[in-house]
ZARO-964826 format. One line per 2 residues: number of its first residue (from 1); for each residue y, z, x of N, C-alpha, C, CB. Coordinates in nm, 2 decimals, always signed. Last residue first. Glycine has a CB too. Layout:
REM ZARO-964826
NUM = Y/Z/X/Y/Z/X/Y/Z/X/Y/Z/X  ...
END
This chain:
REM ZARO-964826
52 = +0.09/+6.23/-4.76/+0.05/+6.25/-4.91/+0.01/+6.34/-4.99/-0.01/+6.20/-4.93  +0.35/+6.21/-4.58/+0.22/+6.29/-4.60/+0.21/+6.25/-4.73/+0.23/+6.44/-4.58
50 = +0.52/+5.93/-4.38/+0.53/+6.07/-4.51/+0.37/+6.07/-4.55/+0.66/+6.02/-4.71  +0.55/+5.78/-4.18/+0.49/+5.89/-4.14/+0.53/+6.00/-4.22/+0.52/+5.91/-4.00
48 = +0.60/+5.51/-4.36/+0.47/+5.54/-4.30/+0.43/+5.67/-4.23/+0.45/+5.44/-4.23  +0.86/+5.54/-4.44/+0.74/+5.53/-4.53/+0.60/+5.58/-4.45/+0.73/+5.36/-4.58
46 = +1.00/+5.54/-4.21/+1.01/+5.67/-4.29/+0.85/+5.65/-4.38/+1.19/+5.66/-4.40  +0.97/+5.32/-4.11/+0.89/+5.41/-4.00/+0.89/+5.58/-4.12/+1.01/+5.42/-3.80
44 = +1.04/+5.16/-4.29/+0.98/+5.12/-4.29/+0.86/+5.24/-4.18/+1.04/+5.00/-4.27  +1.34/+5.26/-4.30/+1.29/+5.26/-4.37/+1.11/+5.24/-4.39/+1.37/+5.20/-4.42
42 = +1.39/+5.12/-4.02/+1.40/+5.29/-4.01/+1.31/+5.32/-4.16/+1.61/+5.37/-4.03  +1.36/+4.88/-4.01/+1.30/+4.90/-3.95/+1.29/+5.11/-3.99/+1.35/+4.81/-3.82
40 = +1.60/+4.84/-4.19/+1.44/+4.79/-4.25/+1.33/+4.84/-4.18/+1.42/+4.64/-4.23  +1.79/+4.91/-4.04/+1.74/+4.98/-4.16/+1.61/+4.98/-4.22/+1.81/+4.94/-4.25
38 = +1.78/+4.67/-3.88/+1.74/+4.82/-3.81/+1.70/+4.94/-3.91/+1.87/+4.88/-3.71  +1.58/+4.40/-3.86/+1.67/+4.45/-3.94/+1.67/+4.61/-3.90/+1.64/+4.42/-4.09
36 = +1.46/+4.21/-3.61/+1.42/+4.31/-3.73/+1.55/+4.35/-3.75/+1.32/+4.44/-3.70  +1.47/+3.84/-3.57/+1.51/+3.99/-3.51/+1.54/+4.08/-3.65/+1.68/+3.98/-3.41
34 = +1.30/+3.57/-3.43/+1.33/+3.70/-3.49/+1.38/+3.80/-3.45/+1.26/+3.74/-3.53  +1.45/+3.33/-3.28/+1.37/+3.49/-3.24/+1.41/+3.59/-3.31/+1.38/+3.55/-3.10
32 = +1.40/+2.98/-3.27/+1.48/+3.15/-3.31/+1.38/+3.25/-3.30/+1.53/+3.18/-3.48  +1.44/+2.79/-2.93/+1.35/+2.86/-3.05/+1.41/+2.94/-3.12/+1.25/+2.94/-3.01
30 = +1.58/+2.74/-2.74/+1.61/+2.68/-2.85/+1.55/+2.77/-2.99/+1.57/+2.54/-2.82  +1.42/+2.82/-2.53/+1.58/+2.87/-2.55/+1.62/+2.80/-2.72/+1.70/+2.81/-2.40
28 = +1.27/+2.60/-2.54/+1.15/+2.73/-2.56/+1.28/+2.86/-2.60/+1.04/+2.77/-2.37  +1.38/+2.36/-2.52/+1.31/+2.36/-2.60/+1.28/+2.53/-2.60/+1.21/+2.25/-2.58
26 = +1.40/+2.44/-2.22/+1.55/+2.41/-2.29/+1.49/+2.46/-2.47/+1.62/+2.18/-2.27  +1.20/+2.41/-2.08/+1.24/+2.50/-2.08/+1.37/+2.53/-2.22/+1.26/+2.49/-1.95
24 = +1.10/+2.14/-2.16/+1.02/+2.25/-2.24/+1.11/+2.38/-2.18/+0.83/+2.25/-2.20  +1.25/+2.00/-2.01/+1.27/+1.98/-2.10/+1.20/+2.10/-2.21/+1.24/+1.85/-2.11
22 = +1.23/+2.04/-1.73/+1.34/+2.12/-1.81/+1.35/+2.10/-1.98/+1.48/+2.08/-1.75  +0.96/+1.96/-1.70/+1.01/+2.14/-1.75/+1.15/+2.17/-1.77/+0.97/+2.26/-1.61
20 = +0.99/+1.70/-1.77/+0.91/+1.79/-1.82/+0.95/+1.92/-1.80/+0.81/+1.78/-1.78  +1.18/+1.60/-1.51/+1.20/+1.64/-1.65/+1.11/+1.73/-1.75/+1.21/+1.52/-1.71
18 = +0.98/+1.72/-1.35/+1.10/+1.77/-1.35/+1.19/+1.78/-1.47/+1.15/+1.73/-1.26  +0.79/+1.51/-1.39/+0.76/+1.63/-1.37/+0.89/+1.76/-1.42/+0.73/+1.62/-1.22
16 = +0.95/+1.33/-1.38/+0.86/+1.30/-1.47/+0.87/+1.47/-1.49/+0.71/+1.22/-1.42  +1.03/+1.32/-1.03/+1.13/+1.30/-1.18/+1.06/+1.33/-1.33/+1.17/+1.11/-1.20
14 = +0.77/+1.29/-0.94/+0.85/+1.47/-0.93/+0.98/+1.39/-1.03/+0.91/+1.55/-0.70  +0.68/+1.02/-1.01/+0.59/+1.18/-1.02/+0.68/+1.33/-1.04/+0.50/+1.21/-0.86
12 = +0.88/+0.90/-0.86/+0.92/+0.87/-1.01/+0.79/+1.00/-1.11/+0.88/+0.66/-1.04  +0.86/+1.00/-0.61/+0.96/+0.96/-0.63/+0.92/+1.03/-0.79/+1.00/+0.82/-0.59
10 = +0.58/+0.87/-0.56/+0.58/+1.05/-0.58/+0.76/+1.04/-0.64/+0.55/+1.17/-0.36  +0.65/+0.57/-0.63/+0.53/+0.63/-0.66/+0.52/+0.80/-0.67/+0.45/+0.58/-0.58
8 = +0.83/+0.60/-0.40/+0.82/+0.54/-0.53/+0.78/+0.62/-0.62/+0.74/+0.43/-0.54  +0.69/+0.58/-0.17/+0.79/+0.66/-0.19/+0.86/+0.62/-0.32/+0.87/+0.65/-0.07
6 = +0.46/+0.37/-0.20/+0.42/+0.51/-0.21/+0.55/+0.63/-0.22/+0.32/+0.54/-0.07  +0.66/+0.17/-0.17/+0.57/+0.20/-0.31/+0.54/+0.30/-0.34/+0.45/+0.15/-0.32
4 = +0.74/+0.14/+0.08/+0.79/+0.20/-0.02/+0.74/+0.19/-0.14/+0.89/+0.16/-0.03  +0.45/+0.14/+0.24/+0.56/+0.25/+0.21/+0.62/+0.28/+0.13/+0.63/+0.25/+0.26
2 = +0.21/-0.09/+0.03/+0.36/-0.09/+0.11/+0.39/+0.09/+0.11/+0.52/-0.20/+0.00  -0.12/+0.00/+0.08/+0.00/+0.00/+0.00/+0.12/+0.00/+0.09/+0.00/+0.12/-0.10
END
């Protein structure tokens, strides 16, 4: 194989590559993340450590 083929060839591998994680990085910040309600959460710890 010519040289520059093979400098090509890893070239256009680590572009690929690189896009790929920033692309799933960006994507994974994008996500929503739930977030509990603090009342909901107080109400919810009240219920469960009352005696019966």
């Amino acid at each position: 194989m010519n040289y520059l083929t093979i400098v090509m060839a890893v070239w256009a591998i680590y572009t690929i590559c690189a896009f790929l994680f920033i692309r799933a990085a960006t994507l994974r910040d994008q996500l929503a993340i739930p977030v509990r309600d603090h009342e909901h959460d107080l109400a919810k710890a009240k219920r469960l450590s009352r005696t019966a």
